[in-house]
C-alpha positions as CSV (number, residue, x, y, z in Angstrom):
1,X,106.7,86.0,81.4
2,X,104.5,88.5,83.3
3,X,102.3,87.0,85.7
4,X,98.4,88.4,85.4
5,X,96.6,89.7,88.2
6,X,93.7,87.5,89.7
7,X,90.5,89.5,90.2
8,X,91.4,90.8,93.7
9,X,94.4,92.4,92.6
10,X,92.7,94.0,89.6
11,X,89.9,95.3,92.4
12,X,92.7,96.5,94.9
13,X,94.9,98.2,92.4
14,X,92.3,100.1,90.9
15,X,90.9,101.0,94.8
16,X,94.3,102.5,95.6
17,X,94.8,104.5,92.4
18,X,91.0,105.8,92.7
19,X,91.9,106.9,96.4
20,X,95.1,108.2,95.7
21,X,93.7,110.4,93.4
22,X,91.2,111.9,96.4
23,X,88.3,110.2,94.1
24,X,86.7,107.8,96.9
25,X,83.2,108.1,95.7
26,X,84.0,107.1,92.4
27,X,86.1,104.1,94.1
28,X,83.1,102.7,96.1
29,X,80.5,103.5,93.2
30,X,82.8,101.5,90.9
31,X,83.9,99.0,92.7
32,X,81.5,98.0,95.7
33,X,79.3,95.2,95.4
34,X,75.2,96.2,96.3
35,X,75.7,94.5,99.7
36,X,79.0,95.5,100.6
37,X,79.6,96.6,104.6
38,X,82.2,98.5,106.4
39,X,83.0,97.2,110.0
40,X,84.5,99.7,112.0
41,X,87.3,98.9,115.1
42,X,84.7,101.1,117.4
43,X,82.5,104.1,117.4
44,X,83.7,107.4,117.9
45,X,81.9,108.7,121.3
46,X,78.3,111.1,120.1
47,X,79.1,109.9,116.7
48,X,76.1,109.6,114.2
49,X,77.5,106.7,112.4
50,X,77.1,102.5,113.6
51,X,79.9,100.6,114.2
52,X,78.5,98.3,111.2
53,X,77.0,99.8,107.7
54,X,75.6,97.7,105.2
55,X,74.6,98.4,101.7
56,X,76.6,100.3,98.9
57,X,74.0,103.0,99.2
58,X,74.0,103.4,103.0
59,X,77.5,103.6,102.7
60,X,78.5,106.0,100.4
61,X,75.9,108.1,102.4
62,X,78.1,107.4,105.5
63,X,81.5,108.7,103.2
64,X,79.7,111.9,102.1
65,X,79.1,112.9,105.5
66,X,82.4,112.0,106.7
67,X,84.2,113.7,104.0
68,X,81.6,116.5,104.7
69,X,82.5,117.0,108.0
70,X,86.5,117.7,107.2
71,X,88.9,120.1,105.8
72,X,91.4,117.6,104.8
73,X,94.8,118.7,104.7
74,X,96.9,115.8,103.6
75,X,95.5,112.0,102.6
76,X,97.2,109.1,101.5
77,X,97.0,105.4,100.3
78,X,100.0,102.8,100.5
79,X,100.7,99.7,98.3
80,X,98.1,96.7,98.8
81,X,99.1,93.2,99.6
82,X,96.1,90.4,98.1
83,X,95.6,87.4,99.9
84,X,93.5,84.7,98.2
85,X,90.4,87.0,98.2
86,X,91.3,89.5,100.2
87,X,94.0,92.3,100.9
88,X,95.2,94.6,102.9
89,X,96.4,98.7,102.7
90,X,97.2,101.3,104.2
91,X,95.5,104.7,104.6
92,X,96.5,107.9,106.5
93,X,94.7,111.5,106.6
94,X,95.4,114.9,108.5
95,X,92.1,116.6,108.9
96,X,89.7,119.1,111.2
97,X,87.1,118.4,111.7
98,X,84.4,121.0,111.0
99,X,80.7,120.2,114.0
100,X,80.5,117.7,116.3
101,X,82.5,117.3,119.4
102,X,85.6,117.6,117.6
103,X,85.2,120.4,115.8
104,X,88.2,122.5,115.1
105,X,90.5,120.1,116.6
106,X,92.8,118.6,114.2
107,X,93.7,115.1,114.0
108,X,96.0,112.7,112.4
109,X,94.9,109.0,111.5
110,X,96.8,106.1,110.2
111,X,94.4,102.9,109.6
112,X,95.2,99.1,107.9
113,X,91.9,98.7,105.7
114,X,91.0,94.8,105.4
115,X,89.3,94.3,102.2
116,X,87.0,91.2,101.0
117,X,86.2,90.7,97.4
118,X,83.5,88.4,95.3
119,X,83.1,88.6,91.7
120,X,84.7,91.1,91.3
121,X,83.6,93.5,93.8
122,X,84.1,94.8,97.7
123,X,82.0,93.2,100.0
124,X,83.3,94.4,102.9
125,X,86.2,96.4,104.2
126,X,87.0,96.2,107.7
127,X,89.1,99.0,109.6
128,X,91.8,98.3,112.3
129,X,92.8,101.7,114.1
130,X,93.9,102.9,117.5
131,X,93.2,106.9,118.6
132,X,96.4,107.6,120.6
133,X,97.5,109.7,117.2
């Protein structure tokens, strides 16, 4: 007998295949709840963006000019693992940047995404990160 997915699975699945298919906006304008936040581990130094965005709006703003800002030249998404309400996956990207203090440099980033989920939706997403990539 297959088992069937609780609502975060059903949320994190679908995030992961979105992503996987380079379609992020879609993934945040489908499945982000109104007053969903991303918390950052820190800031980037002379970076525009907060540690802390709140709002679905204010954050896919955020995304387009991150995604904006990079040639990307390789991007994945792992397998996620649900908790209760939550769950966990992994994300990697090799990008240059194109302005800003690091522009033209290239840079590798791995990154554990902690995501929430209410009714159905994201409500937040934490990211946990170090920069010695």
């Amino acid at each position: 007998m297959a088992a069937t997915m609780n609502p975060t699975e059903t949320v994190a699945n679908r995030l992961c295949e979105l992503c996987a298919q380079g379609k992020h906006m879609e993934a945040m304008a489908e499945l982000y709840a109104d007053n969903a936040r991303h918390v950052e581990a820190f800031v980037m130094p002379d970076s525009p963006q907060p540690r802390i965005v709140e709002g679905k709006q204010a954050l896919m703003q955020a995304a387009e000019h991150f995604f904006g800002n990079l040639e990307v030249h390789d991007m994945g998404i792992g397998k996620p693992y649900p908790h209760d309400d939550t769950f966990i996956v992994e994300q990697w990207m090799s990008c240059t940047f194109k302005e800003g203090p690091m522009a033209g440099q290239k840079f590798d980033m791995r990154e554990m995404a902690h995501y929430t989920v209410a009714d159905g939706k994201i409500t937040e997403a934490k990211f946990y990160y170090g920069m010695d990539h």
